[in-house]
PAKE-839546 format. One record per residue (C-alpha): residue in one letter; y, x, z. Coordinates in steps of 0.02 Angstrom, whole numbers, plus 50000, padded with zeros to 5 digits. Example, Ala and Ser with C-alpha at 12.3 -4.5 7.8 and 13.67 -1.06 7.14 Angstrom:
// residues 2
a497755061550390s499475068450357
// end
This chain:
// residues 264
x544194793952849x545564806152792x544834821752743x545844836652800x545614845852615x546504831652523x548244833152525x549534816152550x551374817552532x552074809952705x552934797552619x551244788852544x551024772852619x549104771352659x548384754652703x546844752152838x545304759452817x545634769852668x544524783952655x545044800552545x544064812952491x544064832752509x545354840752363x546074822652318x548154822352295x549274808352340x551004810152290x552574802152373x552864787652298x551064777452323x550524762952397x548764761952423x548084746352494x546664742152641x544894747352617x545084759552468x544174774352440x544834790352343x543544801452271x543594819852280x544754826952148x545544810852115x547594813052103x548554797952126x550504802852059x552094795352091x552404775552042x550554770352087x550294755352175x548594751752216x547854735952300x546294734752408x544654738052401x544774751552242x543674764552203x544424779552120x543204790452068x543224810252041x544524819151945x545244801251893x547274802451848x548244785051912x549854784351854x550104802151756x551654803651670x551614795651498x551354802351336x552654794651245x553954809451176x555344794451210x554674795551409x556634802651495x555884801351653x556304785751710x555714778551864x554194768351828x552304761851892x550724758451854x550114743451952x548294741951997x547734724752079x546184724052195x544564726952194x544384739352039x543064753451987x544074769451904x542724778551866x542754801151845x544244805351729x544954790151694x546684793851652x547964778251681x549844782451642x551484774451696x552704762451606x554044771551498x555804760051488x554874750251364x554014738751494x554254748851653x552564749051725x550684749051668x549714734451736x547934732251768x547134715851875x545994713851974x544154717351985x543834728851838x542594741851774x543424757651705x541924769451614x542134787551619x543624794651520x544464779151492x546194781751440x547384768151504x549154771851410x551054767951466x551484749751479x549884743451466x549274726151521x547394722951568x546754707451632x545374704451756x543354706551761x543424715751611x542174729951573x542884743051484x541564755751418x541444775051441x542784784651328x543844770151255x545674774751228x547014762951231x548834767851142x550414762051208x551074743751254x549234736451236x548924719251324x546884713451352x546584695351416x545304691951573x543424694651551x543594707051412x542164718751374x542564734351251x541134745451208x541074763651216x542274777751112x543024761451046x545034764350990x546374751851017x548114755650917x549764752551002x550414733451016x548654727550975x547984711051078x546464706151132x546174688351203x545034682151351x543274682551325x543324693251194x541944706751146x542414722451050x540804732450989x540664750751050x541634764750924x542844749550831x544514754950767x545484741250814x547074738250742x547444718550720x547374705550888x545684700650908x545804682350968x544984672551147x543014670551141x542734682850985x541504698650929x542294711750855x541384723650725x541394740050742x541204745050562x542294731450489x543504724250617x543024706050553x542514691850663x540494692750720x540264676050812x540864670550988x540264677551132x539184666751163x538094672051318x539644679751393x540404663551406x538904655251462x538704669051602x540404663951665x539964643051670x540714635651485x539744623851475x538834618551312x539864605751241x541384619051253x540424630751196x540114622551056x541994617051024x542464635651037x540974639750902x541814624050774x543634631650801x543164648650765x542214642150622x543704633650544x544634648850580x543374662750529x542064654350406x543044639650301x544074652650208x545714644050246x547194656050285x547554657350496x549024645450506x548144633450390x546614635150495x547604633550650x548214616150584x546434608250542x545834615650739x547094604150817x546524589550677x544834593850717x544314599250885x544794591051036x546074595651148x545794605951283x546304623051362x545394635551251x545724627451097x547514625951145x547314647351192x546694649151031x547794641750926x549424650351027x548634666851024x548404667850838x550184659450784x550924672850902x550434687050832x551284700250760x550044713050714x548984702750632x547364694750650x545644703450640x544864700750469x543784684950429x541834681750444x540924691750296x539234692950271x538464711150270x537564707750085x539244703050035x539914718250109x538754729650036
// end
């Protein structure tokens, strides 16, 4: 259903089944897929290209200009897969010439006033927390969570499975399977019970907990560290994530294990 208060530019192309609320806005250049529904308020601008099955909540923003002062306006998008939740005044911009579009997967959670920023990439089935802001040209993994009014600075990383605590800074890559501090930006563990939630199995589980405790806990610098997970842990597809993730950085990596007496 097509409510005759919204307005959509004739040129839209709507999939089937798309429902749109009263005092929604659809620009021009949009592709919305089958089976979405656009919430009252919502404005979807030019460059959006939306799969199926989304819910775009009240007074969200899908791809708003950026705010980059190097933005020339360039013709760019912001690509959302299928399947996602934008919840009220999430706010997802375009690419700049950068990277040329904003990205987000498939089947994600956007909280309330979640700021998405140009170039972008987020994965899938990640939960991304009420108020979080994301800066420019930020790339997050699948199954990410990031807890609420956390900050993530421009070029910064984040790796699958990862968990970043509600109100962290976050400035340096946070690898695959790790907590994230919120007062310290060191390592706090693995993620234990969101891995198991999603099938690892013990035994990984337990080779992702020795890795991360070479890299984190033995005090060895990261590449050094790096060297005595592939000595040490056997092969296999996280440890080989792992390992590539933290010897391609360029920001950095997020500070090591400390305890909190030693901190205080």
């Amino acid at each position: 259903m097509i409510s005759n208060l919204a307005y959509i530019h004739p040129d839209a192309k709507i999939g089937n089944n798309v429902t749109v609320e009263p005092f929604a806005y659809i620009a021009g250049d949009v592709v919305i897929g089958d089976d979405c529904w656009i919430g009252p308020g919502a404005v979807i601008h030019d460059g959006a290209r939306i799969g199926k099955g989304c819910r775009i909540h009240t007074a969200a923003s899908v791809s708003c200009l950026p705010q980059d002062l190097k933005f020339a306006g360039e013709v760019t998008t912001a690509e959302i897969g299928d399947y996602n939740d934008i919840r009220e005044y999430v706010t997802i911009s375009r690419g700049t010439a950068s990277r040329g579009k904003t990205v987000v997967g498939d089947h994600n959670l956007l909280m309330a006033y979640v700021h998405i920023a140009h170039d972008d990439v987020v994965g899938s089935n990640c939960v991304i927390a009420n108020r979080v802001s994301l800066a420019g040209e930020v790339e997050i993994g699948d199954w990410v969570v990031i807890g609420g009014h956390a900050a993530i600075h421009q070029w910064t990383r984040i790796g699958d499975h990862a968990m970043i605590q509600g109100g962290a800074l976050l400035g340096q890559d946070a690898p695959p399977f790790v907590i994230v501090r919120n007062d310290t930006m060191r390592f706090a563990g693995i993620n234990k019970i969101g891995l198991s939630r999603r099938g690892f199995t013990p035994e990984r589980i337990g080779e992702i907990h020795d890795a991360c405790r070479i890299l984190f806990q033995s005090g060895l610098n990261y590449m050094s560290g790096c060297e005595e997970v592939e000595k040490q842990i056997p092969r296999s597809k996280e440890r080989d994530e792992l390992v590539r993730f933290i010897r391609e950085s360029k920001r950095g990596i997020i500070k090591p294990y400390e305890s909190v007496s030693k901190e205080e």
